[in-house]
C-alpha positions in Angstrom: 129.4 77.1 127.3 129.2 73.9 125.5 126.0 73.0 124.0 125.5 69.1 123.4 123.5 68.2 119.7 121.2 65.9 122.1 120.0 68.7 124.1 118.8 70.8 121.0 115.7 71.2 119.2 115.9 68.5 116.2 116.7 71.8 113.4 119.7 72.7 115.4 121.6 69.7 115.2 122.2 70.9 111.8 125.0 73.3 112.6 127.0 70.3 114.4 127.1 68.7 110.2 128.9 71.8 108.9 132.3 72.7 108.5 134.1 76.3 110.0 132.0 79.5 109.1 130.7 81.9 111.7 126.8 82.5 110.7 124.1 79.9 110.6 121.5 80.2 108.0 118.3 78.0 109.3 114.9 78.2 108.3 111.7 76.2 109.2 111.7 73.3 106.8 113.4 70.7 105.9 117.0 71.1 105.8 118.9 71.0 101.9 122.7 71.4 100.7 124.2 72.4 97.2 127.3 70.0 96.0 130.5 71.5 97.9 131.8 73.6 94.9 128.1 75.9 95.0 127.9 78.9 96.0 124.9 81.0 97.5 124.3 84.8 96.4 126.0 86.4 99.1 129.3 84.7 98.7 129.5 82.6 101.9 130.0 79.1 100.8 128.4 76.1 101.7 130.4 73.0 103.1 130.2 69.0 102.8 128.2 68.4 106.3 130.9 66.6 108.6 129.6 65.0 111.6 131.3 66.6 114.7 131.4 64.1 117.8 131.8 66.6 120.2 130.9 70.1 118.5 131.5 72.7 120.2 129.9 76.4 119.5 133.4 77.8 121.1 135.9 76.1 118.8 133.7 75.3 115.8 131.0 77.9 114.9 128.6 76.8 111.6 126.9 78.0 109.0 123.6 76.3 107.3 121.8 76.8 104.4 118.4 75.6 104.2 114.8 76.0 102.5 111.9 77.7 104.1 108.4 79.2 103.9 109.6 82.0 106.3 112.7 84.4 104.9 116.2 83.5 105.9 116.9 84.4 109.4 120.9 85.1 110.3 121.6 83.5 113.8 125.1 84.0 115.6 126.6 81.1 116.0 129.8 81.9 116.8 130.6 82.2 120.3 133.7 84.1 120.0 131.9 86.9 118.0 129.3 86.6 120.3 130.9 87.1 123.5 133.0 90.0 121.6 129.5 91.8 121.2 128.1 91.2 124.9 131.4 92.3 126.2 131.0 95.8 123.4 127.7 96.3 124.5 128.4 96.1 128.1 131.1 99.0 127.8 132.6 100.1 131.1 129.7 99.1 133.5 130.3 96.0 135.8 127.0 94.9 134.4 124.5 96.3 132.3 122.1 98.4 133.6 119.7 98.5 130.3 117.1 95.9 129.4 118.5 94.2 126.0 115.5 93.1 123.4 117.4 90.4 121.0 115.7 90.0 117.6 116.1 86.5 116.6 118.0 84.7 118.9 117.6 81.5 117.2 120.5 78.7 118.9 120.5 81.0 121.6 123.9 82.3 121.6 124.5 85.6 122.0 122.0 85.2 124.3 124.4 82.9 126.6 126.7 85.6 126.2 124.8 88.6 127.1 123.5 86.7 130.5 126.9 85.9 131.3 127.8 89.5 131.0 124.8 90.0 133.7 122.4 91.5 131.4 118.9 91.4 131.6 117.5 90.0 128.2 113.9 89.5 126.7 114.6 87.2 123.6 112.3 87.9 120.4 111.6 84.7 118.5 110.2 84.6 115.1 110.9 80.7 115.3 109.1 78.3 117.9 111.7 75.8 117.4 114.1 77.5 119.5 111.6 78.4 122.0 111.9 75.3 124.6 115.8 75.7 124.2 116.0 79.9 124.5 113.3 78.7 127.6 116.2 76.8 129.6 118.5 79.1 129.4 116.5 81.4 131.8 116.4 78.7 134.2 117.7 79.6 137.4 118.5 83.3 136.8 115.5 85.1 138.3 113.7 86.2 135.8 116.6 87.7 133.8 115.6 85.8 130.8 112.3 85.6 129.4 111.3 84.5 126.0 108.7 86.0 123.5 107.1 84.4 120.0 107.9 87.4 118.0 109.2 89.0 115.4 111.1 92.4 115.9 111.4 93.1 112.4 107.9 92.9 111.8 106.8 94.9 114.4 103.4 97.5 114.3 103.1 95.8 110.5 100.3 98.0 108.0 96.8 97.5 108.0 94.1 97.4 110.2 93.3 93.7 110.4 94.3 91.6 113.2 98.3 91.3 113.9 99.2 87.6 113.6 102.1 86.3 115.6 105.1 86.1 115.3 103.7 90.1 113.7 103.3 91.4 117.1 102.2 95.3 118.2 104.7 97.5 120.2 102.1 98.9 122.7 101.7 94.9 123.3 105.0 94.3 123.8 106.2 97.0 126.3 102.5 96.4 128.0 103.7 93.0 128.7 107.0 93.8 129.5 106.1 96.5 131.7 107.7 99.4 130.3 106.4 103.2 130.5 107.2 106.1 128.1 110.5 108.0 128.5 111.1 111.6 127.4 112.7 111.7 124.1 115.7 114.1 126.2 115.7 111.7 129.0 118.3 109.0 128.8 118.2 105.4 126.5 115.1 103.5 127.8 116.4 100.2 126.4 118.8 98.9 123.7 118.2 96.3 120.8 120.8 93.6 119.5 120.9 91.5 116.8 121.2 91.1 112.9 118.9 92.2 110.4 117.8 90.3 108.2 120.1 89.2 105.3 117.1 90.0 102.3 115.2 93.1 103.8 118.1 95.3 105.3 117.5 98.0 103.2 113.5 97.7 103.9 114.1 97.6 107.2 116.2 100.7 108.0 113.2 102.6 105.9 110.4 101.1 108.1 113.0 102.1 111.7 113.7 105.3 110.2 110.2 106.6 109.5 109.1 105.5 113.0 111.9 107.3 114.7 111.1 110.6 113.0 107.8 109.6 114.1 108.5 108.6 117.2 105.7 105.7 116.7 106.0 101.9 117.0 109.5 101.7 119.7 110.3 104.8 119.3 107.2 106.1 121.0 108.7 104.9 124.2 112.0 106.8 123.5 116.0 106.7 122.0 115.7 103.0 121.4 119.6 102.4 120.8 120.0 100.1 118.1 123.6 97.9 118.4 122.9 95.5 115.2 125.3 93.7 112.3 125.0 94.6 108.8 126.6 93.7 105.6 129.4 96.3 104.4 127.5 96.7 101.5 125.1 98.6 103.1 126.7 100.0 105.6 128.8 102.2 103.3 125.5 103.6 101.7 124.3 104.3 105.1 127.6 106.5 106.0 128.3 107.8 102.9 128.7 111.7 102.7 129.7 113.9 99.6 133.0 112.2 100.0 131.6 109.5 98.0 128.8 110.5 96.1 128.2 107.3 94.1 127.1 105.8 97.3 125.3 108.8 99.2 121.7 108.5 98.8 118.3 109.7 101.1 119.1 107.0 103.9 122.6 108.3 104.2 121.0 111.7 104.9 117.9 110.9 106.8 120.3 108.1 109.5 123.2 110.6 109.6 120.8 113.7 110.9 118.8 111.6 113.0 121.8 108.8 115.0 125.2 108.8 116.5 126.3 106.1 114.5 129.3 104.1 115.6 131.1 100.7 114.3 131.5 98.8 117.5 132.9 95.9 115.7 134.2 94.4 112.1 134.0 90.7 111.1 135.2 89.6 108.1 133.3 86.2 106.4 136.1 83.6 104.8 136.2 82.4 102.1 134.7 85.4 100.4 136.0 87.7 102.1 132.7 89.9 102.9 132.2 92.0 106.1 130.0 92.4 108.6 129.9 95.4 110.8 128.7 95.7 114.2 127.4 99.0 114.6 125.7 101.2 117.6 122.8 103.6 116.5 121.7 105.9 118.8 119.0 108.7 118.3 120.5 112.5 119.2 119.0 114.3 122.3 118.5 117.4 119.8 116.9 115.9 116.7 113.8 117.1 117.6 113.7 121.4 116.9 111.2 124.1 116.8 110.8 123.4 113.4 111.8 119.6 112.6 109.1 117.5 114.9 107.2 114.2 114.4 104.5 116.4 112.5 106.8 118.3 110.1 109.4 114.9 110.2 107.1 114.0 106.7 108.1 117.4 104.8 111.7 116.9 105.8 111.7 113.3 104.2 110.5 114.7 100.8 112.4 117.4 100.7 115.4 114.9 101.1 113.6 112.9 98.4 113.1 115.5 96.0 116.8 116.4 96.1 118.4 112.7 95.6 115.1 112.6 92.5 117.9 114.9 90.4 121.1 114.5 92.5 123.4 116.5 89.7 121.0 119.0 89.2 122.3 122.1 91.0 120.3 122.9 94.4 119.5 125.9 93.3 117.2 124.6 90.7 115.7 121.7 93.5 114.7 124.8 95.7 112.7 126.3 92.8 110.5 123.4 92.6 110.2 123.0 96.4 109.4 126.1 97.7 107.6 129.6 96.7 110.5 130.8 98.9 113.6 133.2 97.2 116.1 130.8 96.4 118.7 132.8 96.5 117.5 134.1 99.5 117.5 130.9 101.0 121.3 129.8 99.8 122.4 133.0 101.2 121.2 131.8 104.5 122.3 128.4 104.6 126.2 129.7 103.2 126.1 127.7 100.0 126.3 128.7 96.4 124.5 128.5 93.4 127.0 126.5 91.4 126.3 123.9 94.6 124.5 120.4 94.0 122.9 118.2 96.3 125.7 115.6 96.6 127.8 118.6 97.9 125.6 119.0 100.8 126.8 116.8 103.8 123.5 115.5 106.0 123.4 118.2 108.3 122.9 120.7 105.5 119.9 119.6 104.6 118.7 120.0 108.3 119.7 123.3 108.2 118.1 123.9 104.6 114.4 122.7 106.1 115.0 124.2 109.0 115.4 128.1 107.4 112.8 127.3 104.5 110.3 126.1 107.5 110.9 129.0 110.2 110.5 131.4 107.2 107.7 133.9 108.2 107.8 135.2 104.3 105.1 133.1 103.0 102.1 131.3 104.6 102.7 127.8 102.5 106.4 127.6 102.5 105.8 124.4 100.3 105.5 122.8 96.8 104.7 118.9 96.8 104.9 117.0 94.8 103.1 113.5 95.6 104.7 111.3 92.8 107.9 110.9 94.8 105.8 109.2 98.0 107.0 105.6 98.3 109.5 106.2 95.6 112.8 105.4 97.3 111.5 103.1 100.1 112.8 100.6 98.5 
């Protein structure tokens, strides 16, 4: 679909001045550009604006750079990337049958392209620029549009003062929207798409993380299934395994016990070369035991802490400062040795290593905690 400058908010003319890229970087003030041989931090580079008589998002996607009171958002503006993730999303199924929240739609599309797959979308706005335009896409498609001021990423924010938009609660949102509870077994009540954020990725998948083992903020309504790009960068840290311990870290672990995670797609960012994965992240069925639950999910978390706190110490020595519990005992149980550090466990051990300290029937407390290492890695 080709979308004329004249018919756009004033801010998103600025992506018809650019030259080739695939991402847009807009914020909420005034638009600025660095001389053509600067370079921003994450290696994307920033072009002489061109005026385009006839741009067209198809042919010519754009990249911006600008100044802003909010963070930097990352829009899609490329509709070939775009209509490659509708069409990934969609899978086999004529059209999709789940309800799609988009985080940041911004020029609205992937949003084009999910419609035009026949999906039903609610569009999260953190900007009210794009509103009016996100608005008219909806037009004439009963109702399978609507549009929302909100921010996805700062959803159910700490604090007990009032939430101000584009902050916005959960319980609100799926209020408004409609939407009941599901049973964590039952199937996915509704999938997310989008980017996260270019500065907070690594915030972010803490803040989604603890409220899935929680199953508060979405995650009280069910296995939210997350289908979202993210840098390569972090991506590697968040799949790494003992395979490459340099990289493996207590996200790796906590993501890899809790999520089917998949690469859907790869895009690779010119000039520098950078990529971007696309990747599906869907919460297991079984995550949930007897012994791992969204009351015990905390203990779990710190244990995984503890261990990363000393990651070449052996794990022998990590189990004699976690738990009153025989360590020996407890490595015999688990089939690992005593010569065995923590980067040699792969993510599913260390389910398996809560799991037999916490069904232990040996001790009442089956714990030592230590509170110094609270907050220490959320970062």
């Amino acid at each position: 679909m080709w979308i004329p400058v004249a018919g756009l908010p004033p801010r998103l003319t600025l992506s018809s001045l650019v030259g080739a890229g695939r991402f847009c970087f807009l914020g909420a003030g005034a638009a600025t550009r660095k001389p053509l041989q600067a370079r921003n931090r994450r290696g994307l580079s920033d072009s002489a604006p061109q005026l385009c008589p006839d741009p067209d998002f198809r042919k010519s996607p754009s990249r911006v750079k600008s100044k802003s009171t909010l963070d930097f958002s990352r829009y899609i503006t490329s509709r070939r990337l775009a209509e490659t993730m509708a069409q990934l999303v969609r899978g086999k199924e004529k059209k999709p049958s789940h309800l799609f929240l988009e985080c940041n739609p911004g020029p609205g599309i992937l949003t084009q392209a999910l419609l035009e797959v026949g999906a039903k979308v609610v569009a999260l706005e953190s900007d009210k620029t794009f509103l009016p335009h996100l608005e008219s896409l909806g037009k004439n498609l009963d109702g399978k549009l609507r549009v929302i001021y909100c921010d996805f990423f700062r959803m159910d924010p700490k604090g007990t003062g009032a939430i101000k938009p584009p902050a916005m609660a959960s319980q609100d949102l799926f209020q408004t929207l409609g939407l009941e509870v599901v049973p964590w077994k039952a199937g996915i009540p509704l999938k997310v798409i989008g980017a996260l954020p270019i500065r907070s990725e690594r915030k972010i998948l803490w803040k989604l993380i603890h409220n899935l083992y929680s199953c508060t903020s979405i995650y009280k309504y069910g296995r939210i299934e997350l289908n979202v790009l993210i840098y390569e960068k972090e991506f590697q840290k968040l799949m790494a395994d003992p395979g490459n311990p340099d990289l493996y870290q207590v996200l790796s672990v906590l993501w890899q016990v809790a999520c089917d995670i998949k690469v859907l797609h790869k895009e690779l960012l010119e000039p520098s070369q950078e990529k971007l994965y696309f990747i599906q992240i869907t919460p297991y069925r079984n995550l949930f035991t007897d012994n791992l639950t969204p009351m015990s999910y905390q203990v779990f978390i710190h244990m995984v802490k503890h261990c990363f706190g000393k990651r070449k110490c052996r794990l022998i020595d990590h189990l004699r400062s976690l738990t009153p519990l025989d360590a020996k005992d407890i490595l015999r149980q688990i089939g690992k040795k005593k010569e065995d550090k923590v980067t040699n466990l792969y993510p599913q051990d260390f389910k398996q290593l809560f799991e037999t300290i916490q069904s232990s029937k040996d001790y009442a407390y089956k714990w030592l905690y230590d509170d110094r290492l609270e907050g220490r890695y959320n970062d």
